[in-house]
DOBADREN-870502 format. One record per residue (C-alpha): x, y negated, z; residue in one letter. Coordinates in Angstrom, 2 decimals. Example, Ala and Ser with C-alpha at 12.3 -4.5 7.8 and 13.67 -1.06 7.14 Angstrom:
BEGIN
12.30 / 4.50 / 7.80 / A .
13.67 / 1.06 / 7.14 / S .
% end
This chain:
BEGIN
-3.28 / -8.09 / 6.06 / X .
-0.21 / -9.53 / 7.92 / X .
-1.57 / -8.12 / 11.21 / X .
-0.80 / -4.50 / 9.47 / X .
1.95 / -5.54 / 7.86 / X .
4.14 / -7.01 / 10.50 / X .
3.81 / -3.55 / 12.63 / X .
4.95 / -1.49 / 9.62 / X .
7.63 / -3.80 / 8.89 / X .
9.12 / -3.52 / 12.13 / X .
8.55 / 0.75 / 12.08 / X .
10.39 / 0.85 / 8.75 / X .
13.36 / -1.51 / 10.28 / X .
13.79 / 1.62 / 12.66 / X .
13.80 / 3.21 / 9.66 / X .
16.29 / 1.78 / 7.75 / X .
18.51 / 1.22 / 10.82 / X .
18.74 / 5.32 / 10.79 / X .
18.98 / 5.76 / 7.17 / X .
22.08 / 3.48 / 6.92 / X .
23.58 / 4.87 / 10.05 / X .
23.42 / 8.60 / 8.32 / X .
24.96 / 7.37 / 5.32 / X .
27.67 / 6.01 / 7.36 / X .
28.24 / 9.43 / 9.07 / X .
27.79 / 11.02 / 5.94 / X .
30.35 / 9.13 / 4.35 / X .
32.82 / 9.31 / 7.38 / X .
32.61 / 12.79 / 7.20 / X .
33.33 / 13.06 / 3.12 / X .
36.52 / 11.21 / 3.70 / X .
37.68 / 12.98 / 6.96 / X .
36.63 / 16.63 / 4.81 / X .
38.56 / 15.30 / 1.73 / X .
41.81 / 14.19 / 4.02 / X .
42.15 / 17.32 / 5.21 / X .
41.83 / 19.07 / 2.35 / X .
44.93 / 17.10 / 0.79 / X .
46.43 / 17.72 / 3.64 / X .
46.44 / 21.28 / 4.10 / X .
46.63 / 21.75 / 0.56 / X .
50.14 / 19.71 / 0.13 / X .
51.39 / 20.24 / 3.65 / X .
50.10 / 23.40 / 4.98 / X .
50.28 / 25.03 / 1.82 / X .
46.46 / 26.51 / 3.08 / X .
44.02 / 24.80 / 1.35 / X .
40.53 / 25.11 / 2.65 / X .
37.80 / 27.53 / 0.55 / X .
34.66 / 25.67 / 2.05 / X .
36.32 / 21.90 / 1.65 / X .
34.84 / 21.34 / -1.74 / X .
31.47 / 22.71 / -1.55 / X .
31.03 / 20.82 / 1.24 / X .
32.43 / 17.39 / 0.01 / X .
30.16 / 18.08 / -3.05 / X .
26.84 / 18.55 / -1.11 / X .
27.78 / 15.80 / 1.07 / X .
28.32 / 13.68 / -2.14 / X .
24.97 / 14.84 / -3.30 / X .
23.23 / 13.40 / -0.53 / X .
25.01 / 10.41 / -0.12 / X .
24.32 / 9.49 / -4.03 / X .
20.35 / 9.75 / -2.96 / X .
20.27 / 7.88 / 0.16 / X .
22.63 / 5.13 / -1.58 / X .
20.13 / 4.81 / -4.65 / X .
17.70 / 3.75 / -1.56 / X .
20.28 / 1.05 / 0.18 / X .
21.09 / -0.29 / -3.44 / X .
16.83 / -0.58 / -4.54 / X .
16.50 / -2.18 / -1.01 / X .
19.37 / -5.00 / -1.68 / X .
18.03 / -5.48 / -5.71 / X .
21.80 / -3.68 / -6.80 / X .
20.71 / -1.43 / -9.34 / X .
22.35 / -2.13 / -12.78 / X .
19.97 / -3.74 / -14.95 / X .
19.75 / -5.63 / -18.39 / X .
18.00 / -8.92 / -17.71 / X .
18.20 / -10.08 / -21.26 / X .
14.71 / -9.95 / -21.98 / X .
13.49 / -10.73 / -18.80 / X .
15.45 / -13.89 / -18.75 / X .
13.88 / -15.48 / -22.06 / X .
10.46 / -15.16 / -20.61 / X .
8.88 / -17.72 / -18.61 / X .
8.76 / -17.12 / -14.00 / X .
5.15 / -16.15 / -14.14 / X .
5.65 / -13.42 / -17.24 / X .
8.87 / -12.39 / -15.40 / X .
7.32 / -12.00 / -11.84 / X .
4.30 / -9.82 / -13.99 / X .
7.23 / -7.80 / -15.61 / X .
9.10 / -7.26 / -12.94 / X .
5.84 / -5.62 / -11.25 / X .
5.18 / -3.56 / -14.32 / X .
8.40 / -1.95 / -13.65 / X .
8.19 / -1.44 / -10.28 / X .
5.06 / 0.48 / -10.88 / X .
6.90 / 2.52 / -13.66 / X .
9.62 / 3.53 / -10.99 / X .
7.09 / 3.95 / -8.08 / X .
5.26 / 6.71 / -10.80 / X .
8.36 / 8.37 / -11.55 / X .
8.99 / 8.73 / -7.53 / X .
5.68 / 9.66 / -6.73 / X .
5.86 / 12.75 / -9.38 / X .
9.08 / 13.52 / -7.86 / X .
7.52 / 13.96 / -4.96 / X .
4.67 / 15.65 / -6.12 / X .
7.12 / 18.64 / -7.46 / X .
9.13 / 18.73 / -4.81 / X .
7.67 / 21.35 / -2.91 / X .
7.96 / 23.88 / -5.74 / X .
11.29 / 23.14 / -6.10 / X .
11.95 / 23.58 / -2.76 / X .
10.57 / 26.96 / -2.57 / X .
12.83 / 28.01 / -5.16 / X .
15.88 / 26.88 / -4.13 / X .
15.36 / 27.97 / -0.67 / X .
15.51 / 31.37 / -1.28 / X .
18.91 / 31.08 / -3.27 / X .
22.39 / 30.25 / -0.95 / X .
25.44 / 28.43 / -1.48 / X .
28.33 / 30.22 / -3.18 / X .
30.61 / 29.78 / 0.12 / X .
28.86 / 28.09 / 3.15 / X .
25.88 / 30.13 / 2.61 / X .
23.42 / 27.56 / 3.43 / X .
19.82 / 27.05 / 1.60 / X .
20.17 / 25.31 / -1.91 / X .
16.97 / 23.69 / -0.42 / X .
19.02 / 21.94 / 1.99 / X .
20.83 / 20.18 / -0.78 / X .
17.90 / 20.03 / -2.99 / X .
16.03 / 18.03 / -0.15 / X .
18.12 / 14.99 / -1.00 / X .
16.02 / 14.56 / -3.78 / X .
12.62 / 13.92 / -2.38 / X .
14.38 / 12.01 / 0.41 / X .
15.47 / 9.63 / -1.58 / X .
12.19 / 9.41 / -3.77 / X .
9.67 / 9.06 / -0.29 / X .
12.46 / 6.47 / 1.12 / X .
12.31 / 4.04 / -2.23 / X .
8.62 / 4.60 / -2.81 / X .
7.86 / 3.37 / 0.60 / X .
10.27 / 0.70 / -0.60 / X .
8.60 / -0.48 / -3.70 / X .
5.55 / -0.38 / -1.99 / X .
6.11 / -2.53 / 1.14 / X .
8.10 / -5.13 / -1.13 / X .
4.32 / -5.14 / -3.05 / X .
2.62 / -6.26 / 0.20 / X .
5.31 / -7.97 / 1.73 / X .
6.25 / -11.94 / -0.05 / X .
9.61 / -11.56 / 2.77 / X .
11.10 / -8.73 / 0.74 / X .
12.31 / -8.26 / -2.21 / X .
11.75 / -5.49 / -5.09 / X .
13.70 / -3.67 / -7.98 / X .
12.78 / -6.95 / -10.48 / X .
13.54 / -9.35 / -7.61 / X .
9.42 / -10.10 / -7.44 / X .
6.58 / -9.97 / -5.27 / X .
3.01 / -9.00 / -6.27 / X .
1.72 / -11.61 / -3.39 / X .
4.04 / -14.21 / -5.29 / X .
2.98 / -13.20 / -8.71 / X .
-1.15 / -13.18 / -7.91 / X .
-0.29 / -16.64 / -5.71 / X .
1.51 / -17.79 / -8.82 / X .
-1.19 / -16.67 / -11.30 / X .
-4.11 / -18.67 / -9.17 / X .
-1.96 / -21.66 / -9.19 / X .
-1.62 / -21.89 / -12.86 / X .
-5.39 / -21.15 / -13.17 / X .
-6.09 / -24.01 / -10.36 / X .
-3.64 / -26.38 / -12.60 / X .
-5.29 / -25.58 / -15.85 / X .
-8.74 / -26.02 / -14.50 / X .
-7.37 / -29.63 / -12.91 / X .
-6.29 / -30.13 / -16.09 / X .
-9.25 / -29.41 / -18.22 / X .
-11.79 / -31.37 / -15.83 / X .
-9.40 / -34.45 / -15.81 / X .
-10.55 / -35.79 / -19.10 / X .
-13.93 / -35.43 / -17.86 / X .
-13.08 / -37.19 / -14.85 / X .
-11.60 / -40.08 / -16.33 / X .
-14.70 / -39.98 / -19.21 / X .
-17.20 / -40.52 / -15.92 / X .
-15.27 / -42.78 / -15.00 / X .
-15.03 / -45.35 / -17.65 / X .
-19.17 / -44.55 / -18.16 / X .
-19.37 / -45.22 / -14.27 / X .
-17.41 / -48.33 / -15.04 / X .
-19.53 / -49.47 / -18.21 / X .
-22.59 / -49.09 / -16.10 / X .
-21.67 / -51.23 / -13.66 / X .
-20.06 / -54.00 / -15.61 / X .
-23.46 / -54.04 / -17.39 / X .
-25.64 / -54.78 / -14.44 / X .
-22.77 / -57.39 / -13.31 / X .
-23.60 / -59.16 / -16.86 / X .
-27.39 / -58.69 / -16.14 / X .
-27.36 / -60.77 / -12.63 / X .
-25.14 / -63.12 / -13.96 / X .
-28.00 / -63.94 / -16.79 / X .
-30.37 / -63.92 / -14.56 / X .
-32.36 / -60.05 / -15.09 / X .
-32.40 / -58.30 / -18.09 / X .
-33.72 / -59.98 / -21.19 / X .
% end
């Protein structure tokens, strides 16, 4: 498993590198757009007609690819008062439960997606005339981008998921308490075969001692 996993690991590191460098330039951009908008709105007296389309698509897409960064760093918002009260192992298991929850939700996005790209490619934006499918895109983006996510945080005990947990950790955790309990349970037989082994041989100690067995 590691041999596969190390290759992909390093692919999706390309990956990310590119995803975080377009949110940068996306982001850049937003600010520059907005500027000048204030500016030539306040100073010029000509404010811009396409400023605020733009700045809103822009927005749009940045929101998406930002849900991504934020799964990948474990920033979502999140009430952990539940998860807290419950013991590591149940917590590891929940945290799992709702990564597969999330990964579901994704994966129907994405299954949708295509019809609602079709739609909205054959409508255009009010004043830059683009495809709504352009903007629409952001969606599924952002869906393939965490469910590869979730997924490679399953297989992967070196990176962290939504719920902070592993599923490697969780099954390596669940065979360890199993290994403890069975130590446990076949201690007292142990010992038991033990003190018998002991009786035994205390017994034929006595028996020399008198001379054979009477």
């Amino acid at each position: 498993m590691h041999s596969i996993i190390g290759p992909l690991e390093r692919a999706w590191s390309w990956v990310e590198k590119l995803v975080l460098a377009v949110i940068v330039l996306l982001t850049s951009t937003l600010v520059a757009v907005t500027s000048y908008q204030v500016f030539s709105r306040y100073v010029l007296n000509d404010p811009l007609r396409w400023s605020e389309e733009l700045s809103r698509y822009l927005f749009i897409w940045i929101v998406f690819l930002g849900a991504w960064a934020a799964l990948k760093e474990g920033r979502h918002l999140g009430m952990d008062m539940l998860s807290l009260r419950l013991s590591p192992r149940w917590r590891a298991r929940a945290g799992v439960a709702l990564d597969a929850v999330m990964l579901a939700f994704l994966v129907t996005v994405l299954f949708i997606a295509p019809d609602i790209l079709e739609i909205t490619g054959r409508q255009r934006s009010a004043v830059l005339k683009i495809p709504m499918s352009y903007i629409y895109l952001a969606f599924p983006v952002g869906a393939a981008l965490m469910s590869v996510e979730i997924v490679l945080s399953w297989l992967s005990p070196t990176r962290t998921t939504p719920g902070q947990t592993h599923l490697s950790t969780t099954v390596l955790e669940v065979a360890a308490a199993g290994a403890a309990a069975g130590a446990a349970a076949g201690a007292p037989a142990a010992a038991d075969a033990a003190g018998a082994g002991a009786g035994a041989d205390a017994a034929a100690h006595d028996e020399r001692q008198d001379g054979g067995p009477r």
